[in-house]
N, C-alpha and C positions, 0 to 999 in steps of 0.2 A: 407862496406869493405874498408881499408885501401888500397893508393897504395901502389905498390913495392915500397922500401924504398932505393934502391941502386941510384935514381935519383936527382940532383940535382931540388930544384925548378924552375919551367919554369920563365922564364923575361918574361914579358910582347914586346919585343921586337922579343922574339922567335915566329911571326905571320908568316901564310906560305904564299908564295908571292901572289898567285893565288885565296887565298880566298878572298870571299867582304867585302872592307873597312868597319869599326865599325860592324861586325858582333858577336852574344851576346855572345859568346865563349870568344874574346879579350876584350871585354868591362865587362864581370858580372861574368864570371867561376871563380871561385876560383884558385889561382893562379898554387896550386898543381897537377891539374885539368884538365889545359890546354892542356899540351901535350898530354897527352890522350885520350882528345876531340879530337886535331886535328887529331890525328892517326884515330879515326872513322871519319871525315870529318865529324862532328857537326860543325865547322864552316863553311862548306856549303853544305847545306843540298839539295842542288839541286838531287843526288844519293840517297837519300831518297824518293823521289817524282818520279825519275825514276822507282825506282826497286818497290813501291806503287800504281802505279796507273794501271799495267796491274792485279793487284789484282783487283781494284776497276771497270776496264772494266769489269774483269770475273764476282764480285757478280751482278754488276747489267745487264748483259747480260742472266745471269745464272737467275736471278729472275726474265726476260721477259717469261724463256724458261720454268722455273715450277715456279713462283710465288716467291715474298720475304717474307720471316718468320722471325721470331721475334729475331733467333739466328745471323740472318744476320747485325744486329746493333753492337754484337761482333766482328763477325768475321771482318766489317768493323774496326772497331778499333785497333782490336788486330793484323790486317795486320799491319796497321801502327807503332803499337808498333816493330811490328816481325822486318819490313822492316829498321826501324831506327837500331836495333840490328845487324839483318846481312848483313846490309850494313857495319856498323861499324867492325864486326868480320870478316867481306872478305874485307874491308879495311886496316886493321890491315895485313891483311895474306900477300894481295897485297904489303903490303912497307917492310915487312921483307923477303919476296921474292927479291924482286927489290931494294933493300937499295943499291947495288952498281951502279945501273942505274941511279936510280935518284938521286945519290951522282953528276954522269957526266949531268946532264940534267939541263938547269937554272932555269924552272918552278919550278922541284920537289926539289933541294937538300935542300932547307929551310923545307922540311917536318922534323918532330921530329925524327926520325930514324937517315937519312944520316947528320942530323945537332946535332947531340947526344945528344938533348932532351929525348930520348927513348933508354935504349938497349933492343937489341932484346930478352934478359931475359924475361924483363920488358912487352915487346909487347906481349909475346905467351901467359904471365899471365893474359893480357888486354884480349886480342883475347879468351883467354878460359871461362873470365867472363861476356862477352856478349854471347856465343856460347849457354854458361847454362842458361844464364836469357830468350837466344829465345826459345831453348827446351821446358823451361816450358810453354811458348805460345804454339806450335805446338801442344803437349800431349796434349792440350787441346782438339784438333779436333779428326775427325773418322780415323780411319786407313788408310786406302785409303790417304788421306791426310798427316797423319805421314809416310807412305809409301813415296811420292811422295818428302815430305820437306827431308827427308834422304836420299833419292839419288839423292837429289841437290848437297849435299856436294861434290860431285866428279866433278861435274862442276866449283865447287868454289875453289876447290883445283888447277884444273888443270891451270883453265884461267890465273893467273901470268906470267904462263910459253909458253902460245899462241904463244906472241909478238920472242918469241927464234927460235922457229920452221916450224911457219905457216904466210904468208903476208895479213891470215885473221882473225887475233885476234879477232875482233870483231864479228866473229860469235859467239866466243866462247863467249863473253859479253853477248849478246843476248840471247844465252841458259839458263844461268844462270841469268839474271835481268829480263825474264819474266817467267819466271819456274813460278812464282806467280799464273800468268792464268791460269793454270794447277791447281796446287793445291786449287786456291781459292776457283774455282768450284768445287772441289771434294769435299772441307770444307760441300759448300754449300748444293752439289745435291748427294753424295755420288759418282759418277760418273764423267772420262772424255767425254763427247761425240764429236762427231764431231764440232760443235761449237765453244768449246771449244780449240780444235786443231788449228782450225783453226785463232782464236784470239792469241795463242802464236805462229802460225806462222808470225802474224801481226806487234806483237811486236819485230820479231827477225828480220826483217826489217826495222822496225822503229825506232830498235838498229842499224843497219848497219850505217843508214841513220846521225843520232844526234852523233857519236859514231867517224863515220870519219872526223866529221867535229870538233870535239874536237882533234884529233889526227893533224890535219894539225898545229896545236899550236906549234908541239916536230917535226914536219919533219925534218928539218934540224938536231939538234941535234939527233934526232933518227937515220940518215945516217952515222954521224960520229959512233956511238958506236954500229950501227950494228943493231939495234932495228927495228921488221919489224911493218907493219900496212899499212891496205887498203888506208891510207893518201898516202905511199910513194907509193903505186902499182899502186894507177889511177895516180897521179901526175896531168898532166894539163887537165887528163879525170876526174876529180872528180866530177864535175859538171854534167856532163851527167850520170856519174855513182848513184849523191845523187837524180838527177832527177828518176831513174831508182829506186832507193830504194821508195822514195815516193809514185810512183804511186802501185807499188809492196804492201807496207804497207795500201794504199788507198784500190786494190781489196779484199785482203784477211781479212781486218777487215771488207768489205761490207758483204763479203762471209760469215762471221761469223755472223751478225746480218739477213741477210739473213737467215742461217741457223736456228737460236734459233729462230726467229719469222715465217716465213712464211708455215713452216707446220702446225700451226696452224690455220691459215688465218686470222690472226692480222694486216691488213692493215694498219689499223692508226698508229698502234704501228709500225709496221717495216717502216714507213715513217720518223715518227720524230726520230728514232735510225739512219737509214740513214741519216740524217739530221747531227745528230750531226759529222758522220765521216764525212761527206762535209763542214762541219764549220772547224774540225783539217784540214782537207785538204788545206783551206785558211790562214789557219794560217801559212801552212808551206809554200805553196807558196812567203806568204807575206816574213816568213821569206828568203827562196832562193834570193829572190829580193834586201835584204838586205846584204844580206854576201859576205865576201870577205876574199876569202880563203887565199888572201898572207898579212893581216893581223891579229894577234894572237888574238890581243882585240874582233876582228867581229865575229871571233870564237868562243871565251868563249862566250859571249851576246850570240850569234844565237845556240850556243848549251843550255845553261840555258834556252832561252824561250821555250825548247820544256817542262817543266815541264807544261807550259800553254797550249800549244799546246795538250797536255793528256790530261789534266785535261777537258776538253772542250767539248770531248764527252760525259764524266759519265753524267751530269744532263737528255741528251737528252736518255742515255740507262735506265736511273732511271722511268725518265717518261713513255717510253713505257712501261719500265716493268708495270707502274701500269697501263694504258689503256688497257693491258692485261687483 
């Protein structure tokens, strides 16, 4: 597909300030291409890895709890494909929402939108051609699961507009960037079970936690323009507050490997899954130790490493699945 043609070609100089230096977007995209890109945040993909890996806790939590199956190789996959898509298309949604936000914001106004790389024409046509290439992922699973991906959209709709009304945006992040858990497992076992619940409760915690620590970047400028978020509400309690999300995220993901394993009486197996949430748990401490809320740079790092920080459990949920 061709883009809209109403845009002038992006410069090479149109890079949005926040993303990482030489990322493959400004060094290798075709130049037409770029704005685009940036609009879905292809050049950092760390929102890809987010909204990806409580998929990837659910299959292999989900494959301790009934076994993995051979469709489970897909559905791994095709989360990843999903995930890169609607992130991009709730990314898109997100800056033509907020173009006059982060028109006033320093991080955001280099984004393609407020820096008129993009008109918002332009964006709904982006935004609609990711929306259809995820669809045709979704259709792919059972109902239950195309069920569950279609009433994500009113989470994805709505969260833009959080930061207007509520000083806790970020839950509403949370609903919507682990919905995955949910659905993955329904992909997998046709079913939510409790387990399950309780893994996307884990994540909406885990969102709270990474979520306000990227928000303390825009404090300032978010006072002046009004813009709410859990950064401005704890202020010099953030720290006891991101300590509080932590351990929070630490019970309810125990509680969920707990639950998937121990009715059965998989012992071995619910040890090394435990295992693996006490290794994220050290990660994030390490990270605490590191961060420093009243600089922006400790923020962006200590929020990106939580894609390691996820990713850290899956091997150890994978293995017990298979001791099982």
């Amino acid at each position: 597909m061709s883009l809209p043609p109403e845009l002038p070609e992006a410069d090479p100089a149109g890079v949005v300030a926040d993303a990482p230096k030489g990322n493959w977007v400004d060094l290798y995209a075709p130049a037409a291409a770029r704005p685009y890109l940036r609009l879905s945040r292809a050049d950092r993909p760390i929102g890809t890895w987010l909204l990806l890996i409580p998929c990837l806790w659910a299959i292999a939590l989900a494959g301790g709890a009934s076994g993995f199956r051979g469709w489970d190789l897909w559905l791994a996959a095709s989360c990843g494909v999903g995930a890169f898509l609607m992130r991009g298309a709730g990314c898109t949604w997100n800056d033509i929402t907020d173009r006059d936000i982060d028109a006033a914001v320093a991080r955001t106004r280099s984004r393609p939108i407020p820096s008129g790389q993009v008109s918002v024409r332009a964006a709904l046509v982006w935004m609609a051609v990711q929306a259809f290439f995820a669809a045709g992922i979704l259709f792919s699973y059972n109902w239950l699961a195309v069920g569950l991906g279609i009433a994500s959209l009113g989470l994805v709709a709505i969260y833009p507009f959080a930061k207007r009304f509520t000083w806790w945006p970020q839950v509403f992040l949370g609903l919507a960037f682990n919905w995955g858990a949910l659905l993955a497992w329904a992909a997998h076992a046709g079913e939510v079970p409790l387990a399950a619940v309780l893994l996307y409760a884990a994540g909406i915690a885990w969102t709270l936690y990474y979520d306000t620590i990227y928000a303390h970047q825009d404090r300032e400028d978010d006072a002046m323009i009004g813009v709410k978020s859990t950064a401005r509400l704890f202020g010099r309690q953030s720290r006891a507050w991101l300590w509080a999300f932590f351990v929070l995220t630490m019970l309810l993901f125990g509680a969920a490997v707990v639950v998937a394993h121990a009715a059965e009486g998989r012992v071995l197996a619910l040890v090394v899954a435990i295992g693996g949430v006490w290794a994220m748990g050290w990660h994030i401490q390490w990270q605490m130790r590191r961060l420093d809320l009243d600089d922006p740079a400790s923020c962006l790092a200590v929020f990106r490493s939580n894609r390691n920080a996820g990713l850290i459990p899956v091997p150890f949920l994978a293995i017990a699945a298979w001791l099982g």
